[in-house]
C-alpha positions in Angstrom: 91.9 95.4 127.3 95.5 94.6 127.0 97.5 90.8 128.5 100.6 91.0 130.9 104.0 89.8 129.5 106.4 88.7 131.4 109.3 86.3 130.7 108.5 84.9 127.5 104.6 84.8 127.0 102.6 82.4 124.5 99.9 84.6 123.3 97.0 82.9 121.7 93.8 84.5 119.8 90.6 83.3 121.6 88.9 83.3 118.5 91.2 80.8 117.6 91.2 78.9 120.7 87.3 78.3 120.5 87.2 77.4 116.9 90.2 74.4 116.7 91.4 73.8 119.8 90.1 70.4 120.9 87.5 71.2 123.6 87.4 75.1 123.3 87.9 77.2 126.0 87.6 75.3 128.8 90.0 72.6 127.6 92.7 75.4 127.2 92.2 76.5 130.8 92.4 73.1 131.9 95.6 72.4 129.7 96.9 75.4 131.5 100.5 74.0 132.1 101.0 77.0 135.0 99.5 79.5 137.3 100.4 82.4 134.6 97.4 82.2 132.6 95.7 85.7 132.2 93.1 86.8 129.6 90.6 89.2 128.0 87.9 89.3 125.8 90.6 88.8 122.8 93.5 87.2 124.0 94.9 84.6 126.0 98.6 84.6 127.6 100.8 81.7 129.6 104.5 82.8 130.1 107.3 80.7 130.6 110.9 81.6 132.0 112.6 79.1 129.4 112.9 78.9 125.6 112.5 75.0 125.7 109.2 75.6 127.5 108.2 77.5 125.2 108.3 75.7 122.3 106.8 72.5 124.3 103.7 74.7 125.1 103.8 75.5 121.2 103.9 72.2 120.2 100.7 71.0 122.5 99.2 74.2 120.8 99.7 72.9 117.3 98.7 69.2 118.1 95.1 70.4 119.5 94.7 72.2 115.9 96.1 75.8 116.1 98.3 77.2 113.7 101.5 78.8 115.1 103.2 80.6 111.7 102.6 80.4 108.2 105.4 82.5 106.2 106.9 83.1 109.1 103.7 85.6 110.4 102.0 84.3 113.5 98.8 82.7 113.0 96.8 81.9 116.0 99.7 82.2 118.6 102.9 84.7 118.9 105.7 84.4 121.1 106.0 87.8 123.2 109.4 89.2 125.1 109.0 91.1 127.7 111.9 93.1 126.7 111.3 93.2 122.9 107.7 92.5 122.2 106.1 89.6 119.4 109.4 87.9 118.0 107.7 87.4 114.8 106.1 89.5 112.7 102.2 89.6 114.3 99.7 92.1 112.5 97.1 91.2 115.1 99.3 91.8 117.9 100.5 95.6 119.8 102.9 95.7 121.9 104.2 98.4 124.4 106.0 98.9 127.8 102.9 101.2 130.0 102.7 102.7 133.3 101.3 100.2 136.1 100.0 102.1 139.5 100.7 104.9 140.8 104.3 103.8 141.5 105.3 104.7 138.1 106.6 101.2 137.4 106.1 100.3 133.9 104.4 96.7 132.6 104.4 94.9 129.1 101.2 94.4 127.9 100.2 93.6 124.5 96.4 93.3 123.1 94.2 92.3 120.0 94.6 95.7 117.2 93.3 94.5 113.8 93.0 97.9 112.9 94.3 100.6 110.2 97.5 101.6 111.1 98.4 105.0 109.5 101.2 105.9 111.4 104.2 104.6 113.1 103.8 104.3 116.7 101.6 102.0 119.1 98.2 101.7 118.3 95.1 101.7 120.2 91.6 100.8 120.0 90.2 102.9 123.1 91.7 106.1 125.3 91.9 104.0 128.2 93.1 100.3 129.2 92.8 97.9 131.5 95.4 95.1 132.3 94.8 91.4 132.6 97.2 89.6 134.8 97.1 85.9 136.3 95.4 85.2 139.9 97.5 86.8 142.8 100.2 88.8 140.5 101.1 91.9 142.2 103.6 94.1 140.6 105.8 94.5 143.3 107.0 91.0 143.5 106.5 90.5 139.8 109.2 90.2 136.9 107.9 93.6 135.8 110.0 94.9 138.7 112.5 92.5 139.0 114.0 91.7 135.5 116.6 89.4 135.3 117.8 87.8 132.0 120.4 85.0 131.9 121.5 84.2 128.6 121.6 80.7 127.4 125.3 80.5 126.9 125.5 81.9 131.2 123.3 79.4 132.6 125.9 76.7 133.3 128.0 78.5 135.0 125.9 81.3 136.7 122.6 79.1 137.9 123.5 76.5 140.2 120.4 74.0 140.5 119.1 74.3 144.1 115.8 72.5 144.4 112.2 71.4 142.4 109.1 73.2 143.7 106.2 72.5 142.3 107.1 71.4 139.1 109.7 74.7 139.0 113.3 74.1 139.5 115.1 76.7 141.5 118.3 77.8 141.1 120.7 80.3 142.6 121.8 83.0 140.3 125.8 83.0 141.4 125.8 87.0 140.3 122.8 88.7 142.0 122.6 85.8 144.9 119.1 85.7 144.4 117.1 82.8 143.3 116.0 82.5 139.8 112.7 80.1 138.8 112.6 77.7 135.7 110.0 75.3 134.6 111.4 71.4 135.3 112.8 70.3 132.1 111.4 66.9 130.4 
């Protein structure tokens, strides 16, 4: 089984999960700090539109006892682009762009491979795979089909703020015209 990443995704062993963080499994579900959770048997993904996000997610990680790099490798959790893959080096962790559907769309996906690798390439466990995605994610409204990456040196003057949601800000993306989501910064 493989995880969906989209945005920037916090990828987290499970193993991990039930043996140091404070209250195991159903503590990090409840901890959840958005709808974006997905999961399998191995791994454990929350994405987040915004570096800063990101690293406060990390930081709540490390406080409830797991480990996020030693040597710079990642321990218990990796940070994942959706355009690039793990953005440290991660040799639990494969990454790969695969088809979604019938449409022909493509998904990033990564999944638990502790496995020999012999060979350059993308390495699998199993011939087939199936996808884990959070509650109600369909592709066609999805990031997977509508990328959009503003760099942090555009944001000023191409997002203009528009309105908090939920605990998401919204903002108008002055180039496309569409509106672009980030979580509500502390």
């Amino acid at each position: 089984m493989a995880v969906l990443v989209e945005a920037i995704s916090v990828v987290v062993r499970r193993d991990a999960i039930n043996a140091k963080y404070r209250g195991g499994w159903s503590a990090y579900v409840e901890d959840a700090p958005n709808v974006t959770l997905c999961y399998d048997d191995d791994l454990a993904r929350i994405g987040f539109m915004m570096p800063w996000e990101t690293e406060v997610f990390i930081n709540r990680l490390t406080e409830h006892g797991l480990i996020f790099l030693a040597d710079n490798k990642a321990q218990d959790i990796a940070v994942v682009d959706q355009q690039v893959g793990p953005l440290t080096e991660c040799d639990w962790l494969e990454f790969a762009k695969i088809s979604h559907g019938e449409s022909g769309g493509k998904v990033s996906a990564c999944w638990l491979f502790e496995g020999p690798r012999t060979a350059y390439g993308v390495h699998f466990s199993s011939k087939t795979m199936n996808l884990a995605v959070p509650p109600g994610w369909e592709f066609e409204d999805s990031l997977s089909h509508d990328f959009t990456f503003v760099p942090n040196e555009e944001i000023e003057g191409r997002l203009q703020f528009l309105r908090t949601e939920n605990g998401v800000n919204v903002y108008l993306d002055r180039e496309t015209g569409e509106e672009v989501f980030g979580g509500e910064q502390p």
